[in-house]
C-alpha positions as a printed NumPy array, in Angstrom:
array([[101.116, 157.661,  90.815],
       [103.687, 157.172,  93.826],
       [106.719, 155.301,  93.045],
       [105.652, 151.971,  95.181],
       [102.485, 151.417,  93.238],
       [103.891, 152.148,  89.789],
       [106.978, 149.64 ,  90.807],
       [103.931, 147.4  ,  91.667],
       [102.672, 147.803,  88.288],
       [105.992, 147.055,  86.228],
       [106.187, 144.089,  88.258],
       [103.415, 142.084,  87.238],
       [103.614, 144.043,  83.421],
       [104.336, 141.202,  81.911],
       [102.452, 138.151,  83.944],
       [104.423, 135.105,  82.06 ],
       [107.735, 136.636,  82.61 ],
       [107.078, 137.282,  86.344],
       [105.76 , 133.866,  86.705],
       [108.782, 132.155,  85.356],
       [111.3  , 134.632,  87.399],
       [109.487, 133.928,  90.559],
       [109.649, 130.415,  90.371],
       [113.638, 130.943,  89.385],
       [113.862, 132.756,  92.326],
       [112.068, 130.364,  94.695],
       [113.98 , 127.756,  93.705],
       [117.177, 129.503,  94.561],
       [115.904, 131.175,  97.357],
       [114.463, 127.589,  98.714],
       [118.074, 126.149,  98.703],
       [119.345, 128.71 , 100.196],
       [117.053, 129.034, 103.192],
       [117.093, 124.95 , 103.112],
       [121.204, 125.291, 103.387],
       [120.818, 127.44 , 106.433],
       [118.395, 125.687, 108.32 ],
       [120.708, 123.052, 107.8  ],
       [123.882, 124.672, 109.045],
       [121.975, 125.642, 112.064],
       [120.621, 122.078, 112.599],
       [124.167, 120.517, 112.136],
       [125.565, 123.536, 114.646],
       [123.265, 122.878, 117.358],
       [123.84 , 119.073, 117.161],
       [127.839, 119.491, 117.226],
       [126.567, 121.659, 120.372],
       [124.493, 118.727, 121.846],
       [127.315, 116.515, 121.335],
       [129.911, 118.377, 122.877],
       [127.048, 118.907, 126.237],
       [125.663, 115.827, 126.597],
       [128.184, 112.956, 125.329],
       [131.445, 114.556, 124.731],
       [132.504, 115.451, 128.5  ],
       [131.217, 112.49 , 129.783],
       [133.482, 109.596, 131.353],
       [132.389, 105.768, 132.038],
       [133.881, 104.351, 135.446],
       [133.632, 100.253, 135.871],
       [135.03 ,  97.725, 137.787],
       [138.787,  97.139, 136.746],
       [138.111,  93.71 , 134.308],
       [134.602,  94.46 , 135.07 ],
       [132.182,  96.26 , 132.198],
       [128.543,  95.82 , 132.018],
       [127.298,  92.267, 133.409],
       [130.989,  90.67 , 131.836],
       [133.853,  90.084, 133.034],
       [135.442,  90.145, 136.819],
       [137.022,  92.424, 139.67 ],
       [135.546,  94.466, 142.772],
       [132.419,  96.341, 142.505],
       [132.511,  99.719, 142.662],
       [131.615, 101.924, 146.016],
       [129.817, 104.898, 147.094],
       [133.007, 106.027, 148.777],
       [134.494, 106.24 , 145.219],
       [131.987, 108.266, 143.714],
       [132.618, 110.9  , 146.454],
       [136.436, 110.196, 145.905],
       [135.649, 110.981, 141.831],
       [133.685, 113.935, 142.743],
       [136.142, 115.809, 144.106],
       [138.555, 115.304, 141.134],
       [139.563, 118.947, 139.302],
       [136.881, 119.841, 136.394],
       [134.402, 117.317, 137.184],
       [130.99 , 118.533, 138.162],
       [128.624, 116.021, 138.369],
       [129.199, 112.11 , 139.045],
       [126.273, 109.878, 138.72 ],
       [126.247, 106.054, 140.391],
       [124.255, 103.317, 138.519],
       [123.049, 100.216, 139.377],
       [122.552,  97.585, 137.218],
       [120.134,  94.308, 137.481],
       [118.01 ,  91.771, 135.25 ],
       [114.648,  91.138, 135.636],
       [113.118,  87.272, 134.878],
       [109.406,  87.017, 134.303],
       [108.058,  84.953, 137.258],
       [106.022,  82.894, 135.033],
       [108.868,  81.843, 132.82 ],
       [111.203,  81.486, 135.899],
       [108.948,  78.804, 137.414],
       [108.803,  76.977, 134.174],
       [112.145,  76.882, 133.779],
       [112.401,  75.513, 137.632],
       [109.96 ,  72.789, 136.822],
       [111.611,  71.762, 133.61 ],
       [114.516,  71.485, 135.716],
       [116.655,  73.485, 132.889],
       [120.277,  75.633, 134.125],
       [120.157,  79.214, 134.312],
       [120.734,  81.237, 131.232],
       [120.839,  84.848, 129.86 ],
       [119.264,  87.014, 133.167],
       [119.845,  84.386, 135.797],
       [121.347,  84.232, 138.951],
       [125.081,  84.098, 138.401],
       [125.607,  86.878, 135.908],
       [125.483,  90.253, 137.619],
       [126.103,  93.76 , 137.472],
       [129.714,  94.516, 137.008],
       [130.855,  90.41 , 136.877],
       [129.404,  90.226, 140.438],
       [127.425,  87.266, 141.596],
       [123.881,  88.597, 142.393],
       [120.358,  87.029, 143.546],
       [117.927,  86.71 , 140.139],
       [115.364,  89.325, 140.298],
       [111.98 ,  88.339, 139.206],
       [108.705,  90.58 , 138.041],
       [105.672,  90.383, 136.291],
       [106.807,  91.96 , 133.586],
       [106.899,  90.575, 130.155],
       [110.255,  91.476, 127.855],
       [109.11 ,  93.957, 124.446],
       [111.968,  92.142, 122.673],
       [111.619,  88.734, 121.278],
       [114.608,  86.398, 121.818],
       [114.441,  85.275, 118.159],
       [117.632,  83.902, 116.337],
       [120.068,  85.801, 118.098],
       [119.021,  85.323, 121.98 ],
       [118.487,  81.576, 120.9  ],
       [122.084,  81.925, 120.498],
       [123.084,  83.719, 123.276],
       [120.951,  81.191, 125.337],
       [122.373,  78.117, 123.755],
       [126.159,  79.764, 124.196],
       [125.504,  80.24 , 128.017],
       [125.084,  76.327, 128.407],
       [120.971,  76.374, 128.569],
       [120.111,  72.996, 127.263],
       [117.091,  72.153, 125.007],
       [115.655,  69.159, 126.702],
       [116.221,  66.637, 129.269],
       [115.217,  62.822, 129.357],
       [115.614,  59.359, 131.224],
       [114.994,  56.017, 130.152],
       [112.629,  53.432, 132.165],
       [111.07 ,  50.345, 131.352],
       [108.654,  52.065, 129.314],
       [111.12 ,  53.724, 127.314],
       [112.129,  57.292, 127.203],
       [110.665,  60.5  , 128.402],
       [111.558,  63.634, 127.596],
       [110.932,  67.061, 129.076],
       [111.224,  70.134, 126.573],
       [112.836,  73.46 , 127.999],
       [110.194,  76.1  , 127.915],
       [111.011,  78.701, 125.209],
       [113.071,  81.746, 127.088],
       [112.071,  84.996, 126.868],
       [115.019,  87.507, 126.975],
       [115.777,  89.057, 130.684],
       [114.709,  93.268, 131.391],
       [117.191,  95.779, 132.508],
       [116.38 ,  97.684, 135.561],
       [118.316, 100.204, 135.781],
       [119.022, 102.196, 139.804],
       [120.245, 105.787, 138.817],
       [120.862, 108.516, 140.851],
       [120.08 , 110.994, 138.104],
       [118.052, 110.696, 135.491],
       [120.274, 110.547, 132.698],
       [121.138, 107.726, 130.067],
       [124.061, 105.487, 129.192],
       [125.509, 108.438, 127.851],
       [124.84 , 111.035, 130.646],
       [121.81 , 113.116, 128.61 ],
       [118.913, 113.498, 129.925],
       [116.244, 110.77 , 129.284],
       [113.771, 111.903, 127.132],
       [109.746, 111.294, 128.815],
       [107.123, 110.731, 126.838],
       [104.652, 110.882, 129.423],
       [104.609, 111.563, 133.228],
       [107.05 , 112.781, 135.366],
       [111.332, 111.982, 136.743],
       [111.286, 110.161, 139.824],
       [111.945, 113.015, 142.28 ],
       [114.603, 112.058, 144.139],
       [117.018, 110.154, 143.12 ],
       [118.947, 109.547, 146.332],
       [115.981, 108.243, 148.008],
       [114.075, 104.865, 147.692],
       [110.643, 104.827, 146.081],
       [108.313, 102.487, 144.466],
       [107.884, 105.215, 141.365],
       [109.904, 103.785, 138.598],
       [109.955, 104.872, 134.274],
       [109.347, 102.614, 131.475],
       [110.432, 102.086, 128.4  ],
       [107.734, 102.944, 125.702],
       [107.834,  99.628, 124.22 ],
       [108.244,  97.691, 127.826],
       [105.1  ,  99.675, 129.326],
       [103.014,  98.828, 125.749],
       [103.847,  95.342, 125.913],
       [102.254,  95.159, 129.169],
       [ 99.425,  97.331, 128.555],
       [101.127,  99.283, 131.134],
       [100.555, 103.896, 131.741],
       [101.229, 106.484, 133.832],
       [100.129, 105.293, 137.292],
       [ 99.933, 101.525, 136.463],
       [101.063,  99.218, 138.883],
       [103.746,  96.215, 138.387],
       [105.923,  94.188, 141.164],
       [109.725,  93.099, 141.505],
       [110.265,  90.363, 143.332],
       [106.745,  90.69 , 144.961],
       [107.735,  94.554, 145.38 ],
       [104.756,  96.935, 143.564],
       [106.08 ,  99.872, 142.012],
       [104.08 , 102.38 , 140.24 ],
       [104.972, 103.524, 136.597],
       [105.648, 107.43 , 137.036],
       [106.593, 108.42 , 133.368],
       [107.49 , 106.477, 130.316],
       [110.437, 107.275, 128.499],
       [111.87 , 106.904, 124.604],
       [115.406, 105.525, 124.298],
       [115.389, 105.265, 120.63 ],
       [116.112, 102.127, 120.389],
       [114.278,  98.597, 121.184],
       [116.783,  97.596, 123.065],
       [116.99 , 100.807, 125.325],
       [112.951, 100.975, 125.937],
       [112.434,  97.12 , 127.252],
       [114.375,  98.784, 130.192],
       [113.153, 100.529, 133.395],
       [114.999, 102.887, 135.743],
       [114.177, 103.475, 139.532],
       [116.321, 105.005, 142.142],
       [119.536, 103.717, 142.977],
       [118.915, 102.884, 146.504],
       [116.046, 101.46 , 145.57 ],
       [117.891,  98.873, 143.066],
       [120.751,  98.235, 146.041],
       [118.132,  97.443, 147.956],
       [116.546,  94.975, 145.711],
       [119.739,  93.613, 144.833],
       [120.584,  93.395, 148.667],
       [123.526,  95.43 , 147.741],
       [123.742,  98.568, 149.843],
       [126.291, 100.916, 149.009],
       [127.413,  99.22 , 145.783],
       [127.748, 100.549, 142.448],
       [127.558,  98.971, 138.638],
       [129.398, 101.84 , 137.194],
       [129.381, 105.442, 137.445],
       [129.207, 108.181, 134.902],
       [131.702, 111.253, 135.382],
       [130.213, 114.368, 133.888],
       [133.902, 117.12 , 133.005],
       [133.14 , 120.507, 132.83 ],
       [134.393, 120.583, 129.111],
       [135.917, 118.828, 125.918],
       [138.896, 120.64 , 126.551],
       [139.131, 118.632, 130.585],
       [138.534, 115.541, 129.335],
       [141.985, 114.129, 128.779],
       [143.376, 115.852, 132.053],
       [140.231, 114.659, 134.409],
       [140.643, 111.184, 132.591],
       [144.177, 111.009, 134.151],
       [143.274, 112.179, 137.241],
       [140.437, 110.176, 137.676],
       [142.118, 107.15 , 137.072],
       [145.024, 108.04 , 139.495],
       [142.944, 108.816, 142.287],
       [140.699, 105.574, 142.031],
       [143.554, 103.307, 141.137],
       [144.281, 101.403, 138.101],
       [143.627,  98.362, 140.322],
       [140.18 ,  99.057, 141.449],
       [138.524, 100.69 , 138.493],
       [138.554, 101.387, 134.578],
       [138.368, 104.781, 133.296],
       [136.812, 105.123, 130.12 ],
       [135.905, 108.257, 127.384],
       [132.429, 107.537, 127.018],
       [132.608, 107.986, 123.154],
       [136.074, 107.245, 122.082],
       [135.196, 108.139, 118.331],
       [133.028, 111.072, 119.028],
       [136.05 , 113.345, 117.864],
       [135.751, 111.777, 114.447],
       [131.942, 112.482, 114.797],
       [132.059, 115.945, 115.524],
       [135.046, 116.429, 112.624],
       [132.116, 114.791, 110.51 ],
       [129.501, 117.022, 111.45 ],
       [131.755, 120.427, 111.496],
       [132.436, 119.419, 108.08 ],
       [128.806, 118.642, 106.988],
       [128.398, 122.849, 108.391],
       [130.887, 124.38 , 106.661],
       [129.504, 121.969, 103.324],
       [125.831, 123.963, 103.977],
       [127.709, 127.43 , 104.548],
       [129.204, 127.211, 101.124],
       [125.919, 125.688, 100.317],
       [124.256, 128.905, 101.234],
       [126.435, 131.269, 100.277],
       [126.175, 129.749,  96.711],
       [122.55 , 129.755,  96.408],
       [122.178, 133.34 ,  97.739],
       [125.067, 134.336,  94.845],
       [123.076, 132.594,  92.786],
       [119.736, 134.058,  93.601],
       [121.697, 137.387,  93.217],
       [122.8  , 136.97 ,  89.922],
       [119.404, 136.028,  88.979],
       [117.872, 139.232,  90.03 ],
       [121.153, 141.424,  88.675],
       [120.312, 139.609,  85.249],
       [116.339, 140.206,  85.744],
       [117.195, 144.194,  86.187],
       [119.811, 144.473,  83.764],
       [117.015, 143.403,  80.962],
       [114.092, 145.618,  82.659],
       [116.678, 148.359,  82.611],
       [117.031, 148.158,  79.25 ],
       [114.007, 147.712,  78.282],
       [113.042, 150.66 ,  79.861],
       [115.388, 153.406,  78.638],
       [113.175, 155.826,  77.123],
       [111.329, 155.226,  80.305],
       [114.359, 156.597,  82.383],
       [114.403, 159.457,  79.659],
       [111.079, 160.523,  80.301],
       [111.225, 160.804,  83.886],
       [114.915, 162.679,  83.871],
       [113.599, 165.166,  81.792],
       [110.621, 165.983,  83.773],
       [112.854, 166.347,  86.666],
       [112.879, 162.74 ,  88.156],
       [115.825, 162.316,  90.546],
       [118.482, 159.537,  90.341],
       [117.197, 158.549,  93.655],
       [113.683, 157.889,  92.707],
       [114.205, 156.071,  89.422],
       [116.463, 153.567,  91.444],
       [114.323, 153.088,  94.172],
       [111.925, 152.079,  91.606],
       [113.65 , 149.267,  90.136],
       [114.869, 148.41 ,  93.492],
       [110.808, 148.04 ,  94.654],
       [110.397, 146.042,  91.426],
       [112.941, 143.789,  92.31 ],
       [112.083, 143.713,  95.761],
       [108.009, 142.508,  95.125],
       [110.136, 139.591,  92.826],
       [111.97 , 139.015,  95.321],
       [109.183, 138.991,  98.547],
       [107.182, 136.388,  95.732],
       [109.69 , 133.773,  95.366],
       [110.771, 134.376,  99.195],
       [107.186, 132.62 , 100.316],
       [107.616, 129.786,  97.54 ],
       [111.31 , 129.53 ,  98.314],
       [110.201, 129.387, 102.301],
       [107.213, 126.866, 101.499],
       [110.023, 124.751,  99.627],
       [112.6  , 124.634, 102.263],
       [110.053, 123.571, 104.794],
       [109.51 , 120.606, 103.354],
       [113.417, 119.846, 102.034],
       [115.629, 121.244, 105.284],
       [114.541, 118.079, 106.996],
       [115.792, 115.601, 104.162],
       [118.853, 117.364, 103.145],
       [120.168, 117.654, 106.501],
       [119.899, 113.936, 107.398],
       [121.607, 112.995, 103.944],
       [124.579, 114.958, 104.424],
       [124.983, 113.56 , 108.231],
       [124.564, 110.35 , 106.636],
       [126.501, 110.641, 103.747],
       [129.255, 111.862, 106.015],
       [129.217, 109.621, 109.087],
       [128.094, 106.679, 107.484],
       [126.943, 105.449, 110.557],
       [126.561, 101.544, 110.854],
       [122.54 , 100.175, 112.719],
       [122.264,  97.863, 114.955],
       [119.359,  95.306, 114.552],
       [116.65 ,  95.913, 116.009],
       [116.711,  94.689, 119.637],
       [120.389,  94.533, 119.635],
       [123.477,  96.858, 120.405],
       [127.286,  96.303, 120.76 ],
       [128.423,  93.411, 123.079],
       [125.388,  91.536, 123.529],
       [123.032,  92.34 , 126.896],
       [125.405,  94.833, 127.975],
       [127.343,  97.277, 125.936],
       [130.309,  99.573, 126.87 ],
       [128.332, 101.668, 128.924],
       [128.177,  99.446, 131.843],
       [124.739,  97.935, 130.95 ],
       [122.523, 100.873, 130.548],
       [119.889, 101.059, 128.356],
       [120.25 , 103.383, 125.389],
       [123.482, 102.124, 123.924],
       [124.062, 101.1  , 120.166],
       [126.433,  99.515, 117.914],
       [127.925, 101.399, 114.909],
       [131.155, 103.517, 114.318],
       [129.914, 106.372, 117.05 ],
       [128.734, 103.822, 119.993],
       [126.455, 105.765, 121.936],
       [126.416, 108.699, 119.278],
       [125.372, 107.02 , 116.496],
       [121.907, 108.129, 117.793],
       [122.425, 111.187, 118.261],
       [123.948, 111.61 , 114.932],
       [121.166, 110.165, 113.341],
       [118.668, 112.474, 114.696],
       [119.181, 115.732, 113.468],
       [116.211, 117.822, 113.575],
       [115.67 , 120.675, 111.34 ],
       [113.125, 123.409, 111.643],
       [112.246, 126.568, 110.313],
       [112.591, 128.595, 112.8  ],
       [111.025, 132.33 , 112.587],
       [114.509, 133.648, 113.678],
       [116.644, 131.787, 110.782],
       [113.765, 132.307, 107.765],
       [113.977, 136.193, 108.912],
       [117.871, 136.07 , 109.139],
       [118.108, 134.063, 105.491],
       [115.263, 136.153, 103.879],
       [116.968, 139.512, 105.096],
       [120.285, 138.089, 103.141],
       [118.535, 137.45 ,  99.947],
       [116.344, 141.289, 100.044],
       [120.011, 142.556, 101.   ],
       [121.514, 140.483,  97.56 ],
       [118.268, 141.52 ,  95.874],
       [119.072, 145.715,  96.5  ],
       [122.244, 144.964,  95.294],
       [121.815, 143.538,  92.178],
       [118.7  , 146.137,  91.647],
       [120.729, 149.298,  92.148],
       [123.584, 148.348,  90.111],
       [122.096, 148.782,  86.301],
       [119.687, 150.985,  87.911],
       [122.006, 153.57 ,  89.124],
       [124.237, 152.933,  85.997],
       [121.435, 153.931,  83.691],
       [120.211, 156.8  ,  85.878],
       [123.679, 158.824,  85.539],
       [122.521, 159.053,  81.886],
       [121.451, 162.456,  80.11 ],
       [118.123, 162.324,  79.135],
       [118.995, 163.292,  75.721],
       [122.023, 160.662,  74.823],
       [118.625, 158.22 ,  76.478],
       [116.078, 159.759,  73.654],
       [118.452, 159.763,  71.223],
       [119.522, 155.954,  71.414],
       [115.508, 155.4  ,  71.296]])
């Protein structure tokens, strides 16, 4: 019988036993792979972090930010001026409007009522602008909080007069809350990542106008809207090219066209909302801050990190890596002293075994790679329960230790950090919470068992499985066969 089959055999000798170690193993094997899809989940978020939010810088009007406050708006001359500072590589101009459904425009017109949230004297950057109106019906419901948003913006409720007859009264139609159209010359987000479609396609070019423009998933469904649907802007039809997923309610009642397209609707040529600053890396960030600001003047525009806490973020999520590292490394010593146990007892039990085959001329090298196959077939058994396990825990474990270690504050639904427009000059995409922008990204760690990191974590447990296999084997082995016999 060759040595594979026979270490076959002694494997499943004893059916109860090898039931009960394999499901010891699994367990421990389980966590560990789990652990280490973890760590690389966690890694490759710090990663996406770093890319996407970390080097990226928020330029608005100096006391200008979103559709608040005051100053000049910003130029195209600037974002050439910005794109020539040291260690930035990319610089994208926005512009930002609101959209009014025509319907509830007009009966806000006949009901005589003022202007609130989305009308025609808050604009992009504090600027005065023309209201934009469109078919289009808002996917968020005002609900308490726009009431009060509405209400703080000097809207009033009703208006009356009194005649001979007595007194009439005319009740404000209710207000539906106002759409962000974003004009971008990339397509990227609030936080300079790229926006994630759905459906369809980008909008080509970016520098160019067009009547393609993207959706929000919620925005399109609300209006029974798809890819290639039709809807107008002030009378202007645009076709729906792709829908896209902001993750947020807020962020997908939102569309994006091109930018000249929005400077043209805004009958702003040339003029920008804000403009994101893309730095070639973390390290750049401080130094093209400075310069930035220098060479557009502290007078004209406000240079901004666009995640100031995203430092403490990362710290977070290092830490949450090196937590599932240990985590691993733990599991696997654990799953190693399992097996060392396992042999050390087989070993043992097998003694007069090991006689036998020493004195009909077995070498040391057989009888260990014997118990080492044993131990291996253990070993490959709770390896496919272990995998099966962390399959269906990676996911879970990973998103409660990001959780448990950022802590990370939600918006409600519909909402994000100061009001309509957030810190990011009025893009869609933003949130509230601890991280801004982040939080988001935090939040939606994604982890997968790859073929790459199950190999890499299996190969670590067979390697901790020889190991502990060869140890009592090869101690037993140097044995005479007749001190062996004897002690039988």
């Amino acid at each position: 019988m060759s040595v594979l089959a026979r270490s076959v055999g002694n494997a499943f000798r004893n059916k109860v036993r090898t039931a009960a170690v394999v499901a010891v193993l699994a367990v421990a094997i389980g966590l560990a792979l789990a652990m280490l899809v973890a760590n690389q989940a966690v890694g490759a978020k710090v990663q996406e972090l770093n890319a996407s939010v970390g080097t990226v810088l928020t330029v608005n009007p100096a006391g200008g930010q979103g559709f608040e406050g005051g100053g000049e708006p910003l130029t195209a001359e600037q974002a050439a001026t910005a794109a020539d500072v040291p260690n930035v590589t990319a610089v994208v101009g926005t512009k930002a409007l609101r959209l009014r459904n025509a319907a509830e425009a007009a009966a806000q017109a006949a009901a005589g009522t003022q202007a609130g949230p989305g009308g025609g004297q808050g604009g992009p950057g504090g600027q005065t602008t023309t209201t934009l109106t469109t078919i289009l019906t808002a996917a968020v419901d005002a609900g308490t909080l726009g009431a009060r948003n509405q209400d703080s913006s000097g809207t009033t409720a009703a208006t009356g007069s009194t005649g001979s007859t007595g007194t009439t009264a005319t009740t404000q139609p209710a207000r539906a809350l106002p759409i962000t159209a974003t004009g971008t010359g990339a397509e990227v987000d609030s936080t300079g990542k790229a926006l994630e479609l759905t459906s369809g396609t980008g909008l080509g070019d970016y520098t160019a106008e067009s009547t393609k423009a993207l959706l929000g998933t919620t925005l399109a469904e609300k209006n029974n809207l798809k890819v290639g649907s039709t809807f107008t802007i002030n009378s202007k039809t645009f076709t729906v090219a792709g829908l896209f997923d902001a993750g947020t309610a807020f962020g997908n009642n939102a569309l994006y066209v091109t930018l000249p397209t929005a400077q043209t609707l805004a009958e702003l040529p040339g003029e920008l909302s804000t403009m994101i600053v893309t730095v070639d890396s973390m390290e750049n960030v401080d130094a093209a801050k400075t310069a930035l600001q220098n060479a557009l003047g502290t007078d004209k525009a406000d240079v901004t990190q666009g995640q100031r806490n995203l430092e403490t973020a990362v710290t977070s999520l290092d830490s949450v890596k090196n937590i599932s590292m240990v985590a691993f490394i733990a599991a696997l010593g654990t799953a190693g002293l399992i097996i060392l146990l396992i042999m050390v007892m087989l070993v043992r039990e097998r003694r007069r075994e090991i006689g036998v085959l020493k004195a009909i001329g077995a070498p040391n090298r057989t009888i260990c790679l014997q118990f080492v196959l044993e131990a291996l077939v253990l070993v490959a058994l709770g390896s496919v329960v272990g995998a099966v396990l962390a399959s269906f825990a990676s996911g879970g474990i990973a998103s409660a230790l990001v959780s448990s270690s950022t802590g990370t504050t939600a918006a409600p639904a519909g909402q994000r950090g100061g009001g309509f427009a957030g810190a990011a000059g009025g893009l869609p995409g933003g949130q509230g919470g601890p991280f801004g922008g982040a939080s988001q990204l935090l939040t939606s760690v994604t982890a997968s068992v790859s073929p790459g990191i199950l190999a890499a974590g299996i190969a670590a447990v067979f390697g901790v499985a020889i190991i502990g296999a060869l140890v009592p084997a090869l101690l037993t082995a140097r044995i005479r066969p007749i001190e062996v016999l004897r002690g039988e």
